[in-house]
Every structure is written in structure tokens, then in C-alpha cells.
C-alpha positions as CSV (number, residue, x, y, z in Angstrom):
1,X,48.1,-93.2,-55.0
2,X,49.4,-92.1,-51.7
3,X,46.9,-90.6,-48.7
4,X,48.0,-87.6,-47.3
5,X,46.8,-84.1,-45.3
6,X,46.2,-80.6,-46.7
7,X,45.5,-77.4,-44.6
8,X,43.9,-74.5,-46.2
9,X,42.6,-71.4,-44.8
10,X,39.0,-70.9,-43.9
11,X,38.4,-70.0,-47.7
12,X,39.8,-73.7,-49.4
13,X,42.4,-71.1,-50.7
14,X,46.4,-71.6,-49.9
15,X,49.6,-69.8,-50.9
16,X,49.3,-66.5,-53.3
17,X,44.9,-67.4,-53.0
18,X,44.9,-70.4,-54.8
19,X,41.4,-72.2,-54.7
20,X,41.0,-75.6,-53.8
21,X,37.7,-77.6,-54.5
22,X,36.8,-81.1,-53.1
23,X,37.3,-83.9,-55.9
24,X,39.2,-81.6,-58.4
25,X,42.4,-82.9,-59.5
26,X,45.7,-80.1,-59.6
27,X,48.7,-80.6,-61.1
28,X,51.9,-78.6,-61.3
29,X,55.0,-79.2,-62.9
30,X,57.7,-80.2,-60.4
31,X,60.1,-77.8,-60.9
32,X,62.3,-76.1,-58.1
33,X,62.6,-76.7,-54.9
34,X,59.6,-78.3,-52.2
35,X,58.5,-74.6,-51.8
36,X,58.1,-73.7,-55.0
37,X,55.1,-73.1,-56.8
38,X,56.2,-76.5,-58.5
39,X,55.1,-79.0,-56.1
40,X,51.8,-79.0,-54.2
41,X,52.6,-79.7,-50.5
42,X,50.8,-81.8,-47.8
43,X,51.3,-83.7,-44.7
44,X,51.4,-87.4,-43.6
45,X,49.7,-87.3,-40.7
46,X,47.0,-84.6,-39.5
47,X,48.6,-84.1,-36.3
48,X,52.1,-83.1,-37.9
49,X,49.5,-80.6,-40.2
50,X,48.2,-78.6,-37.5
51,X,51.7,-78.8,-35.2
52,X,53.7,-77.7,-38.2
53,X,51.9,-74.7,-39.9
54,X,53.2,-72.3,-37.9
55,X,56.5,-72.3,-40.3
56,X,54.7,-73.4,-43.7
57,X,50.9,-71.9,-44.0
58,X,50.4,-70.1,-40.7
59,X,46.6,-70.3,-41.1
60,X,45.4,-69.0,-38.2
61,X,42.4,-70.7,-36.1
62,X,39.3,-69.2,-35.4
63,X,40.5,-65.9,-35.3
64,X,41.1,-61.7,-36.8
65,X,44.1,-60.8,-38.1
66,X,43.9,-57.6,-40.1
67,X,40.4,-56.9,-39.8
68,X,40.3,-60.1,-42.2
69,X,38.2,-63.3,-40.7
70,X,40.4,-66.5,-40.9
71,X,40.2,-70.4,-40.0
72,X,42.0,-73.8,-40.4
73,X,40.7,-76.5,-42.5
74,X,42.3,-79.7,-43.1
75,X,41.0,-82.0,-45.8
76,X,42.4,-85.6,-46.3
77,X,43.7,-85.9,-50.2
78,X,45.1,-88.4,-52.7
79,X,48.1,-87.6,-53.9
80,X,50.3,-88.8,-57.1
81,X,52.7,-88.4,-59.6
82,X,56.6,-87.3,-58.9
83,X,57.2,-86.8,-55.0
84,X,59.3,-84.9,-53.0
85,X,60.1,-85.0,-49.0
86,X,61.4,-82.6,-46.9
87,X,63.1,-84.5,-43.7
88,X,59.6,-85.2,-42.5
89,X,58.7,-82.3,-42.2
90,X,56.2,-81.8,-45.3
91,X,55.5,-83.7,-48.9
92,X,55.1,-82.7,-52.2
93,X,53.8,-83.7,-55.5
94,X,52.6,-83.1,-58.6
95,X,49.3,-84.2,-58.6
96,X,46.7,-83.9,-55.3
97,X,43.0,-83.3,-55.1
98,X,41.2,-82.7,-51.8
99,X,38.7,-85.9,-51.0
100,X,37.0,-84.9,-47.8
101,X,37.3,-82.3,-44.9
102,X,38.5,-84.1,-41.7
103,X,38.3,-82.2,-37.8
104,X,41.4,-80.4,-37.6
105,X,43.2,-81.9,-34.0
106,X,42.9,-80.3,-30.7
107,X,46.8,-79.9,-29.2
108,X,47.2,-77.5,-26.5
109,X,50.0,-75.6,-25.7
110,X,51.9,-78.1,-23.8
111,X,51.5,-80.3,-26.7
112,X,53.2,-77.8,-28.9
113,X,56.1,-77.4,-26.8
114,X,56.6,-80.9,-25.7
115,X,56.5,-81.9,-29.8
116,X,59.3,-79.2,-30.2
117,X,61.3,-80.7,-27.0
118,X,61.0,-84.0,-28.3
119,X,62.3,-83.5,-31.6
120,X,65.0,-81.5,-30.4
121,X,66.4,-84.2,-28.3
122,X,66.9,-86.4,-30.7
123,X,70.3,-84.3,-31.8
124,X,70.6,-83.0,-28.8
125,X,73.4,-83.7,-26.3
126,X,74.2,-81.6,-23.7
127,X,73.2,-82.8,-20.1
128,X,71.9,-79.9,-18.8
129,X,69.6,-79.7,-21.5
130,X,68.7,-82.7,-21.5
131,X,67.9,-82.7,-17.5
132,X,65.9,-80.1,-18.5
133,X,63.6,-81.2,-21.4
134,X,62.3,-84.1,-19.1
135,X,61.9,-82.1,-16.3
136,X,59.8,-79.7,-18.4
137,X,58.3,-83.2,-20.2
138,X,57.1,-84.6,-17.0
139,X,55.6,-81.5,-15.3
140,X,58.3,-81.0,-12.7
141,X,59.5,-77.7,-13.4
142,X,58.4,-75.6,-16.8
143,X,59.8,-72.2,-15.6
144,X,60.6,-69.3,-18.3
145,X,64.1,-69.7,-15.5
146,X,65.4,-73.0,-16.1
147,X,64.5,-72.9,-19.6
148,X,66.7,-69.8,-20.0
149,X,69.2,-71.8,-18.3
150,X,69.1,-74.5,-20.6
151,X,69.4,-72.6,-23.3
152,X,72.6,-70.9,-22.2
153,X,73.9,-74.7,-22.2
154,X,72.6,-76.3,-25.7
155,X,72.7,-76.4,-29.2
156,X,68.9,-77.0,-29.4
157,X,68.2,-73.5,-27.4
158,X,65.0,-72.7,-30.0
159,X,62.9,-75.4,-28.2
160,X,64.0,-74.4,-24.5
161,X,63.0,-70.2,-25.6
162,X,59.7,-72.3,-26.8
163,X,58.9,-73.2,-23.7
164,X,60.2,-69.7,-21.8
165,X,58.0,-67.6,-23.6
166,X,54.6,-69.2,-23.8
167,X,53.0,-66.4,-26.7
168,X,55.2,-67.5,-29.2
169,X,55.8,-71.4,-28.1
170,X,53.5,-72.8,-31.1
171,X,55.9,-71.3,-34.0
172,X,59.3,-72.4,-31.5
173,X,58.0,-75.7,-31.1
174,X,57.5,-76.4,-34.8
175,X,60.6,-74.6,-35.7
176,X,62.6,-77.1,-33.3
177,X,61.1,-80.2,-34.7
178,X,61.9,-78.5,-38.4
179,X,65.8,-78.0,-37.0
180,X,65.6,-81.2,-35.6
181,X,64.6,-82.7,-38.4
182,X,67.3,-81.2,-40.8
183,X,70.2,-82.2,-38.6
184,X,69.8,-85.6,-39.2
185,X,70.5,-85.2,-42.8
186,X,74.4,-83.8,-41.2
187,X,73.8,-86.2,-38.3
188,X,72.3,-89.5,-39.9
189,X,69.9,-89.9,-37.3
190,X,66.6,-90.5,-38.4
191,X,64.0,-88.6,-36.8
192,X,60.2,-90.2,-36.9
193,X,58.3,-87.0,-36.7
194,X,54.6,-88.4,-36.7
195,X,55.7,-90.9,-34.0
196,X,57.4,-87.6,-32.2
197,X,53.8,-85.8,-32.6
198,X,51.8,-89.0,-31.2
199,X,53.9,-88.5,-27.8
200,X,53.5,-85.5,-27.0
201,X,50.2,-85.7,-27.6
202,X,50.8,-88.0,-24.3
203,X,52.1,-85.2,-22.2
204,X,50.3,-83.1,-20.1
């Protein structure tokens, strides 16, 4: 029995509407692919939950979108069965119920950004980019200019745009960490995603 993290919308429902109730086991087949309707998907950590569902649920906090009322929940959840992993990113398997509802993290903007500047330079080489993720990492110069400059100079130009263009930086940020997190299957690097998330939680 493994512990993990599930976010739902404000409803216990995720992908397609499906309901979710505390204490109630589901079970799917394991068929297809981590996406699939095959595998029931979670987190390992609540932090990588909320920093991460940009690019998987896209619940959206506290707000109206479409003259429909939504929210974030995240419940803690036992998990078994067959398992599948996705670089980090997310898990999967066959067999989860929801145990309890936990407080869904606070991470601010910066947060978000740093977690996708992080994760991007642990494949990332360039110089330039590099001076310029821990400039932006320790405060010294976050302009919409230098990151555009960085970007003209790395490989990992999704998490300098994050950081450029502050409306979308939640969803740029995430999808660095997830390109970040694929390369090291080419690269053989491994990439700790939750320790990633716990430090730039650190940055302000």
C-alpha cells in the first residue's frame, strides 16, 4: 500500500466527471498508456500536486471559468495494485481510494517559476542561461528583458518565457519541470522533482 496525493475539482469529480468519494475503493484495468483511462493517477508529494496541475488537471482555484464555479481539492489516498511512473512527474495505478482531504499548499508565483527554473537547469547548459536562472533565483534581476535574452541562448527557453510573462508563468513553470523531467530519460540524469519543489519553495 503506497501513500500518495490526488487533486480533484471542487466537486470530488476528475477527468470526463468521474466521482470520487472518501473511503471508496476504484479500480481500472491498466491498460494504455499513464493517461489513459487505464490507470488512476496521483502525486507523491502535495507540493508537486498543486505545482504540476497546470499540464494534467488544470483545476482551477477559487475561481469562474465559464460561468461555472470551480476549486482545488487534494485528498491524501492509498494506492495499490500494478503501478506506473511517469519521470516524476505523476503515478498511476490500478487501485486508489481517497482517505482524507488535506489543505491544498500555498506557492506563490515566484515559487512557480523558480520550480520551473530549477528543473530546467538540471539539463541545462548554456552559460548564459545559466547566469541567468540564478540571477532570477536570487532576486537580482527578474526582467521580462533578460529572460528574453536567455531564451535566445538555451535549450530550456520554456522556463525563461515562464518567468518573462508573469500571466502564464504557472503552466511554463510546470511544463519546464515536465521537459526537464523527460530529458533525463535521453540524458540519464535523474531529476528529484519533489526535492526540486521543496526549494523553491525556499525562494523568494
Amino acid at each position: 500500500m503506497k501513500t500518495v496525493y490526488k487533486l480533484t475539482d471542487i466537486n470530488m469529480q476528475t477527468y470526463e466527471g468521474f466521482q470520487w468519494e472518501l473511503n471508496k475503493w476504484v479500480k481500472t484495468s491498466g491498460a494504455g498508456e499513464l493517461c489513459s483511462k487505464g490507470w488512476l493517477h496521483a502525486y507523491t508529494h502535495p507540493l508537486l500536486a498543486v505545482l504540476l496541475n497546470p499540464i494534467h488537471g488544470n483545476y482551477y482555484g477559487g475561481v469562474t471559468k465559464d460561468s461555472i464555479t470551480t476549486g482545488i481539492r487534494l485528498f491524501e489516498a492509498e494506492a495499490r495494485g500494478e503501478c506506473k511512473e511517469d519521470s516524476g512527474l505523476k503515478i498511476g495505478y490500478t487501485e486508489m481510494r481517497l482517505v482524507k482531504e488535506i489543505k491544498v499548499p500555498e506557492i506563490n508565483l515566484i515559487q512557480k517559476v523558480a520550480f520551473g527554473i530549477l528543473a530546467s537547469l538540471k539539463v541545462e547548459n548554456s552559460a548564459d542561461y545559466i547566469r541567468w536562472a540564478n540571477k532570477w533565483l536570487s532576486g537580482e534581476d527578474r526582467s521580462a528583458e533578460a529572460a528574453r535574452a536567455a531564451r535566445a541562448a538555451a535549450r530550456a527557453a520554456w522556463a525563461a518565457e515562464a518567468a518573462g510573462w508573469a500571466a502564464w508563468a504557472a503552466g511554463w513553470a510546470a511544463e519546464a519541470a515536465a521537459r526537464a523531467a523527460s530529458s533525463t530519460v535521453r540524458a540519464e540524469i535523474k531529476v528529484d522533482l519533489v526535492a526540486i519543489a521543496k526549494e523553491a519553495m525556499e525562494v523568494k
